[in-house]
Every structure is written in C-alpha cells, then in structure tokens.
C-alpha positions in Angstrom: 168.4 42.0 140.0 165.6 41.1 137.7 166.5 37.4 136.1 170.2 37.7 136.3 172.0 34.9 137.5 174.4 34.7 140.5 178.0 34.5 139.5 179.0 33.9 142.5 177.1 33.0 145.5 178.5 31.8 149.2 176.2 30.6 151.7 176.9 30.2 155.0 181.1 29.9 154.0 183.2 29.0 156.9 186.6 28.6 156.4 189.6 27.1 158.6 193.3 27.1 158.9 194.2 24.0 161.1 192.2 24.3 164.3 191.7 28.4 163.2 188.9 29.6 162.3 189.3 32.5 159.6 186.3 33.5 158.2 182.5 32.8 160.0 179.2 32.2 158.3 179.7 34.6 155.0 176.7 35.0 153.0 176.8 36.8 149.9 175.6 37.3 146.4 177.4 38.8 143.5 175.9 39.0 140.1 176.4 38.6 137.3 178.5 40.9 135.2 179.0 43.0 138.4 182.2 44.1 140.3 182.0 43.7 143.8 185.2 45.1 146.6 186.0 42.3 149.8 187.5 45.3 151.9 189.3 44.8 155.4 192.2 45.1 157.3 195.0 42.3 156.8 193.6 39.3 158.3 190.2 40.3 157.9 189.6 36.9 156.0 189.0 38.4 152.6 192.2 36.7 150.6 190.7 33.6 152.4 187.2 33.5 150.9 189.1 34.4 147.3 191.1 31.5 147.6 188.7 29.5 148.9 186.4 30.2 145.5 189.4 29.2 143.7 189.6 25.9 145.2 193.2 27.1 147.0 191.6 26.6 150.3 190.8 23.5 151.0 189.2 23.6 154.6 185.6 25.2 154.2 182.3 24.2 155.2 178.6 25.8 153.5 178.0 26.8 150.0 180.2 28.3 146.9 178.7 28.1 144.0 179.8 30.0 140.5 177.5 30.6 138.1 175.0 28.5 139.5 177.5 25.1 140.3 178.2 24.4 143.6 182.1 23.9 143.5 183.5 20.8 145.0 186.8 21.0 147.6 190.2 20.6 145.6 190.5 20.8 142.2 186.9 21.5 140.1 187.9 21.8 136.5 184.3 23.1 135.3 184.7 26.0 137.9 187.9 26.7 136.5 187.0 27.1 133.2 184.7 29.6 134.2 186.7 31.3 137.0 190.2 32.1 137.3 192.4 34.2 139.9 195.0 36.8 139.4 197.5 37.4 142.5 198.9 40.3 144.0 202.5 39.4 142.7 203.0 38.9 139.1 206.5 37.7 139.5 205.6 35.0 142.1 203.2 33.7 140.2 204.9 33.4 136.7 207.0 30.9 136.2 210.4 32.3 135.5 211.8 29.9 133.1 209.0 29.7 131.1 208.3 32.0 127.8 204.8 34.0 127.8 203.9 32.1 125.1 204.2 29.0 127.3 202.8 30.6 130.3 200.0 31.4 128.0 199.3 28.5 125.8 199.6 26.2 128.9 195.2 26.8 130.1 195.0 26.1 126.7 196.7 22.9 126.5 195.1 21.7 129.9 191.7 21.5 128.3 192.3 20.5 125.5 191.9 24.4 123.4 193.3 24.0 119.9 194.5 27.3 117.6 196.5 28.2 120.6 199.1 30.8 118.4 196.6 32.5 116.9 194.7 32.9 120.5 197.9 33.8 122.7 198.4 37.2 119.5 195.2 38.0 120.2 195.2 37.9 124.3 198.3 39.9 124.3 197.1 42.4 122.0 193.5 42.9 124.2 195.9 43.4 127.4 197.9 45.9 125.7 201.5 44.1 125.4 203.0 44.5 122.1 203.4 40.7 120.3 207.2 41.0 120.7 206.7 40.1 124.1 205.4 37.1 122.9 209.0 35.4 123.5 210.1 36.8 126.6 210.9 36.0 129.9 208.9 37.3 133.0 212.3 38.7 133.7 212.5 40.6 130.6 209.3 42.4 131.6 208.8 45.3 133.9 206.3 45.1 136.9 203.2 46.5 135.1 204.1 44.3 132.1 204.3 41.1 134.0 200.4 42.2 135.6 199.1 42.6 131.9 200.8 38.9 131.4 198.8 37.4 134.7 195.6 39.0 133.3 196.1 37.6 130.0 196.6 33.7 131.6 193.5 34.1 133.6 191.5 35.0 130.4 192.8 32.4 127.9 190.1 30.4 128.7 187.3 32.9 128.2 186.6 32.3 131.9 183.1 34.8 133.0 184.5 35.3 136.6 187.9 37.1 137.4 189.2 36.8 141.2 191.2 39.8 141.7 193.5 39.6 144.9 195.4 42.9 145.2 195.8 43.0 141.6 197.7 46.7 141.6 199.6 46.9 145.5 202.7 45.8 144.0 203.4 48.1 141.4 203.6 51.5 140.8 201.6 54.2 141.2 202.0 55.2 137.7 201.2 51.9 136.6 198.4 51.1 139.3 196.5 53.4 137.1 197.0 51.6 133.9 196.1 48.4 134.8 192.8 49.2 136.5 192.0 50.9 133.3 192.8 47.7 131.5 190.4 45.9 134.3 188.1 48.1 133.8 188.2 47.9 129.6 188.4 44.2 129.8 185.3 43.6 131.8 183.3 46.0 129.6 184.5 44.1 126.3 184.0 40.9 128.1 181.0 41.0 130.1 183.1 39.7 132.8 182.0 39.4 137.1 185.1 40.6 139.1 185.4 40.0 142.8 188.4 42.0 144.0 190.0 41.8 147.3 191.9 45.1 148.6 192.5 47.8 151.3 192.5 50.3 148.9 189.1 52.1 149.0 190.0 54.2 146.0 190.2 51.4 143.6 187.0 50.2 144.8 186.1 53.5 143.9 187.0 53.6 140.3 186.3 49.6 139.5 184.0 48.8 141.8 179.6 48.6 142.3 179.2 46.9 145.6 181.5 46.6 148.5 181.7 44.6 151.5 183.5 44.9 154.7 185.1 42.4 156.6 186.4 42.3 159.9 187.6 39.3 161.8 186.4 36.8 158.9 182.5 38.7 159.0 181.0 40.7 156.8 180.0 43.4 158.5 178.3 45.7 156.1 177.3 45.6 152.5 176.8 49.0 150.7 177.0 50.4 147.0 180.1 52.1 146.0 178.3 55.6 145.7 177.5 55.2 149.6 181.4 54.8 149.9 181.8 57.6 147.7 180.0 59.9 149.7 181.2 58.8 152.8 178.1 57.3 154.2 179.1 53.5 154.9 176.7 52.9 157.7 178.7 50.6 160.1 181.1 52.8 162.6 183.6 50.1 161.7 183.8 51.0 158.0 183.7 54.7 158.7 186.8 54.0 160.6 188.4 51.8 157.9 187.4 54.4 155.3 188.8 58.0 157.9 192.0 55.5 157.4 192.6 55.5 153.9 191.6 59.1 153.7 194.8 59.9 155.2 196.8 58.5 152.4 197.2 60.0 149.0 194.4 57.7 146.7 195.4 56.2 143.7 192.8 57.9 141.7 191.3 60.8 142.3 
C-alpha cells in the first residue's frame, strides 16, 4: 500500500467477556482511506473487536492502534477525536430528551470546539437533513432520519475513522439504500477509513474494498470485495456464509 499509513491496525487482539473468550489472536490491517467489511455469523466476535476499537470493551489484550497510536483501555480521548462509532440503532443511541442540536453540539463542547451553530447547519446539510430538523426531537424523526442524525454526531469532530456497526439492519429497505449512499458520499468528500461490521454481504458489496470473515472470534479469511463479488471467497466457510445470503433478496443489486 505504497507509504499509506495504517488507520487501523490490531495485532494479536484478544478479547474477553468475564472468563469468555470472544475473539482469539486477530491480526489485521486497514488502511487508510479504505473501507474494510468484519463479516460473520452473530457471535462471530465482529461487534466485539468494533467496540473494542472504541474503547467500549474494556477486557483485551495485544495491539489496537488508530492511525498509528496505540489506544489505551477505557476512555482515550485522542483516539476519539479521530475515531468515532455509529450503532445499529439510531433510537437507542439518541438521547430522547435531547434536541439535535444538543445531541450535536455536545462532541463539540467536550473538546473544547468553538463556532458550534454554524458547524451543527453545516453537518446537517452534508447528511442530507433539512435545517428545520435542527430543533427536533429524535422522536420527531423517522428511522432513516434519526441514522442521518447518528452519522452527523460521529462526524462533528472531523474524526478520519468511522466504525460502522450494522449501520442500515434497522431500517428499511427503502431507506437502507439511502444511507449507504450517504456513507458512501461522505467518505468520498471526507477522505474518511470505514470499518463496518454486518451479515449483509451485499452492502459489503456496494461500500466495501476488503472483507474479512470471522467465525468463532477468528479471522478466517481475508479477500477483496471483487473476489466476493464473483463468488470466489477461498475458505469453504465463507462460501457457506456467502450460498447463505444468496438466498435472501440483497439490498442492492
């Protein structure tokens, strides 16, 4: 990958629930201003590693570094400037009694960002939500609507790194569409890294360059996305995971 830097890099991650052990000896390399798929059954350990590079899981051992910091355990406020998460349920993880201007200006106030009006207009305008949303509850907002809001708190602080954890299961299939499009947009206008968790091989599809797949907390094969496109993953287990999802009706075509 020529000089690039890593944006993220885990070496040798294990990580633990309790006495469990969830996910065993990852090693992996994402670069930088690419979009890499963590694909897997339920309980495959791929939410865990996500969290875990968030600093939500505290209980790991090895390496994760962003952009070329090691993170600490618990709370690393340098690595969350530069990398934020956005969760599978956008009305779980709004606060509901808050405006999306507060939900908004709140990163912002954190560390310290001044001009905060001027940046929360132009946030909602560059994930598509018209300003007189601005003063809104998340109740006031429909599914897709709330997703463009969860986006926008993730960007406020111009982070390089978006952790995508099912960003589109909960909504929609009309509006699944839309916001991978808006993914897709932001990252070009942003020069943003995405690491996206999900069972859903035709979003890797259309979002994705590089996938891996996990199965009981390994990875057990990395690939491109046009081998997944062809149908030439070599690892019978991801030929099984991807016969699977062939089944179903995709997303995107």
């Amino acid at each position: 990958m020529g000089g690039h830097m890593s944006a993220i890099r885990l070496s040798n991650l294990d990580i633990s629930y309790g006495d469990t052990k969830v996910v065993h000896g990852v090693n992996l390399d994402i670069a930088e201003g690419e979009s890499f798929a963590l694909v897997g059954e339920s309980g495959s350990g791929k939410s865990t590693i996500l969290r875990a590079i968030a600093g939500l899981a505290p209980d790991w051992t090895g390496g994760i570094s962003v952009l070329g910091q090691a993170r600490s355990h618990g709370v690393d406020r340098a690595v969350a400037r530069q990398c934020q998460m956005v969760f599978q349920d956008p009305y779980g993880s709004l606060h509901p009694r808050k405006t999306i201007d507060a939900t908004l200006s709140e990163p912002l106030a954190i560390h310290g960002v001044g001009n905060r009006g001027k940046r929360v207009e132009a946030m909602l305008k560059a994930v598509g939500l018209d300003q007189r949303f601005r003063f809104r509850f998340p109740h006031q907002l429909s599914g897709g609507q709330r997703q463009r809001v969860a986006i926008a708190r993730a960007l406020m602080l111009e982070p390089k790194v978006l952790l995508l954890d099912e960003p589109t299961s909960a909504l929609d299939v009309s509006v699944q569409a839309e916001i991978l499009n808006l993914l897709k947009r932001l990252r070009r206008e942003q020069g943003l890294t995405f690491l996206l968790v999900t069972h859903n091989l035709p979003v890797v599809s259309f979002l994705c360059d590089r996938l891996a797949v996990m199965r009981h907390g390994r990875v057990v094969e990395v690939a491109d996305v046009d081998l997944l496109r062809s149908g030439q993953l070599v690892e019978p287990y991801s030929r099984e995971l991807l016969a699977a999802t062939e089944g179903r009706a995709g997303v995107i075509a």
